[in-house]
N, C-alpha and C positions, 0 to 999 in steps of 0.2 A: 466551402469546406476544402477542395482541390488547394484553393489558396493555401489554407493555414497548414495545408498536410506540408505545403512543398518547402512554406516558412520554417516547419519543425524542424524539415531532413535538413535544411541550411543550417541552424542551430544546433545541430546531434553534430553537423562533419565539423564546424565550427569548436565545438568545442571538444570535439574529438581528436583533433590535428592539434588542441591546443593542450590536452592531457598526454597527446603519446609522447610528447617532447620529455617529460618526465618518467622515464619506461621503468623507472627501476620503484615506484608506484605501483606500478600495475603487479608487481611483484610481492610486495607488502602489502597490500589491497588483500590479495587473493590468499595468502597466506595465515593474515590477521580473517577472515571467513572462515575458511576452513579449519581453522582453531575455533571459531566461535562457534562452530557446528557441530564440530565434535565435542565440545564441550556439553552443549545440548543436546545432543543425542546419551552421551555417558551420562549427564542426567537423569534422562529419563529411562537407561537402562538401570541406576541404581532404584527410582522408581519402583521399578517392574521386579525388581527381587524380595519386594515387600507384597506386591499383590500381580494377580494375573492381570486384573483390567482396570482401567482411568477412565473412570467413568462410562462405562461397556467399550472402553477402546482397548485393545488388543499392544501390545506391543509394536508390532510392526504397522499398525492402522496410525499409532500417532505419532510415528516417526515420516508415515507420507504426509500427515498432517501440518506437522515441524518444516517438511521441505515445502509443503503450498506454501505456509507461511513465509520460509525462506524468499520465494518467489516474489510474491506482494512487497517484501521488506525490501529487497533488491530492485524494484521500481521506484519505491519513493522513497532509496537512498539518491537514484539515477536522475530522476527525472523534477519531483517534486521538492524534496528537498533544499539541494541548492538554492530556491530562488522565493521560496516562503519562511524559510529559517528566517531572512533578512527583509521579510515586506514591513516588519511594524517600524523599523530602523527607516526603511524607507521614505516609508511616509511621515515620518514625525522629522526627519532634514526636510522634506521637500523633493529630496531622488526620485520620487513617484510623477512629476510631474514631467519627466523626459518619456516615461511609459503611456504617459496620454498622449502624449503628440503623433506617435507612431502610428501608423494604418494597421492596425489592428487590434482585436477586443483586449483592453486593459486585463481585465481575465486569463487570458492565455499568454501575454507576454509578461504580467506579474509571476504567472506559477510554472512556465515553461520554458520561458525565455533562456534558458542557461541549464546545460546539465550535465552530470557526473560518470559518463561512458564507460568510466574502468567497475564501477559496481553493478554492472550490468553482469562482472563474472560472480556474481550472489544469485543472481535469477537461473544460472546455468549448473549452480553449484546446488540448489534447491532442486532442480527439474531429478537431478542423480539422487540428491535424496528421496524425492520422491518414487522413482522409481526401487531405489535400494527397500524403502519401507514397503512398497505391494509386493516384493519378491519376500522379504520377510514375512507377510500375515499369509503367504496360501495365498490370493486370491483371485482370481482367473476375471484382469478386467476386458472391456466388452469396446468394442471402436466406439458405440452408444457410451460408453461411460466417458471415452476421454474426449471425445468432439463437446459432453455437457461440461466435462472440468474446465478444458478447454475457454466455451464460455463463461461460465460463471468466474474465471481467474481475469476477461477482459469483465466482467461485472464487478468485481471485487476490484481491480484496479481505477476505476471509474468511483468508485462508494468511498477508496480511497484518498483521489484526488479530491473529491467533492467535499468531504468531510474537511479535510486540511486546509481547502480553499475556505470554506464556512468559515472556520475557526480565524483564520486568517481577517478575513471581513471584517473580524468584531474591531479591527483597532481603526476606525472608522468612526464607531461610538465610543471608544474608549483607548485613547490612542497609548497608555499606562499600564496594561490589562497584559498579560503576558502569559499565555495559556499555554506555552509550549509543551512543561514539563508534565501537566495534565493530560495532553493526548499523550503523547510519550507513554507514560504510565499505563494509561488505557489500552493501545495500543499493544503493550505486554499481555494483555488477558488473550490476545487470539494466537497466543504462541500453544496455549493447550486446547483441548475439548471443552466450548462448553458447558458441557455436560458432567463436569465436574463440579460445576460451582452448586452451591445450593438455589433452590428457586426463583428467588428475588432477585439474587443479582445477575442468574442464567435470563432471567424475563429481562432484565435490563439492558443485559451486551446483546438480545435477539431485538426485541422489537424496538428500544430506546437509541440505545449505541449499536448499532448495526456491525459489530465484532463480529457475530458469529458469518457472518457474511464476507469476514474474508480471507478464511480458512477452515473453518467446521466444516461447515455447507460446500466446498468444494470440493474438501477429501470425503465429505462422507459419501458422496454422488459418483465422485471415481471408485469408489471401493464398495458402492451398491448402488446400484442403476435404478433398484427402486424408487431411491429417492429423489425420480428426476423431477419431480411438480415441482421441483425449489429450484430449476432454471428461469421458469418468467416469474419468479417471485424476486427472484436476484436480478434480473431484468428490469422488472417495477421498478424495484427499489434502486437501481442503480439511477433509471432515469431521472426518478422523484430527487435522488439525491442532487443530480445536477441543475434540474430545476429549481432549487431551495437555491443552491450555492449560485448557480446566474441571477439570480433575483437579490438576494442581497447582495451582491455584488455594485446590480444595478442601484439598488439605496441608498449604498455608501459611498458610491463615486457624484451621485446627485446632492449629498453632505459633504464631503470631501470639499477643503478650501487648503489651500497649496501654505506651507510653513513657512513658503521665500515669500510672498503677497504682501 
């Protein structure tokens, strides 16, 4: 584990020394954000002039919402992104078998191997939103609340990667299959509560597509400590998540036959 942490930070400085060279990026990055947030915040302010609550969310409750999410979005623009946008390309040249060679789990340097440093100011631009939204609802949060958000945001970042890594897998059985724009879309649903959607499809992004898990469930736990039994449930699930995604992983590189051969 030591190992692969010290492999990451080589990879983070690496390609961090390799984005700052373009600094005026980092400028347009954070500018094209901050328009995209406030865009969505003015959203859901126009929202809110139609009804008091989104599905018993409060105004300022799903605006800290909007920033967890921002959060999540800002990691796997940083980190996952980058290097799974391009794994089905990979493996259908052959690219993928320079990834086997390397002393380490094909897993980790398929989906980490390379990442995007300047969209890390999404994760910093989220944290202000979220903050800005609890000082909007009133609500007096508790150290307990933000040590659980806290975790549940490393749960939900982990549900994250794990899911995109899954999905990534399938071009192993189907090297044609091109699933992107479907999580993408999905992906869209945990930008609100929920508990907006009617039954069926709120059963579906909770227990099927594990959405609500990564942002509901984290603002609703900072903005009520009640609801902490949904930390080792985000726990479970986070681990279970990664289990599923290492395991097929391990299937498809045992099917896996190189496009140069």
């Amino acid at each position: 584990m030591l190992k692969l942490i010290r492999l990451f930070a080589t990879l983070f400085s690496m390609s961090l020394r390799r984005q700052i060279t373009f600094r005026a990026d980092l400028v347009f990055e954070l500018v094209l954000t901050v328009v995209g947030l406030a865009a969505s915040i003015a959203a859901l302010g126009m929202i809110y002039t139609r009804t008091d609550t989104l599905g018993g969310w409060g105004p300022g409750e799903a605006i800290a919402l909007l920033g967890t999410f921002q959060i999540i979005t800002g990691l796997r623009t940083a980190f996952v992104e980058p290097n799974l946008q391009w794994f089905g390309k990979q493996v259908k040249e052959g690219t993928f078998d320079a990834i086997l060679t390397q002393p380490a789990p094909a897993i980790f340097l398929a989906s980490l191997n390379t990442c995007a440093p300047l969209a890390l100011g999404q994760v910093g631009l989220g944290a202000i939103v979220v903050a800005y939204g609890v000082h909007e609802a009133s609500v007096s949060i508790t150290p307990a609340g933000v040590a659980a958000w806290l975790a549940l945001l490393v749960a939900a970042t982990v549900i994250m990667w794990a899911t995109r890594a899954l999905l990534a897998a399938l071009v192993f059985w189907a090297p044609e299959l091109t699933l992107d724009v479907v999580y993408d879309s999905v992906w869209q649903f945990a930008r609100y509560p929920v508990d907006i959607y009617q039954r069926p499809l709120r059963m579906l992004l909770t227990y099927v597509l594990p959405v609500a898990f990564l942002a509901t469930v984290p603002a609703r736990v900072l903005l009520d400590t009640g609801q902490l039994v949904a930390v080792p449930v985000s726990i479970g699930l986070a681990i279970g998540s990664y289990l599923l995604a290492h395991l097929a992983w391990q299937a498809g590189l045992r099917r896996y036959t190189s496009a140069t051969s």
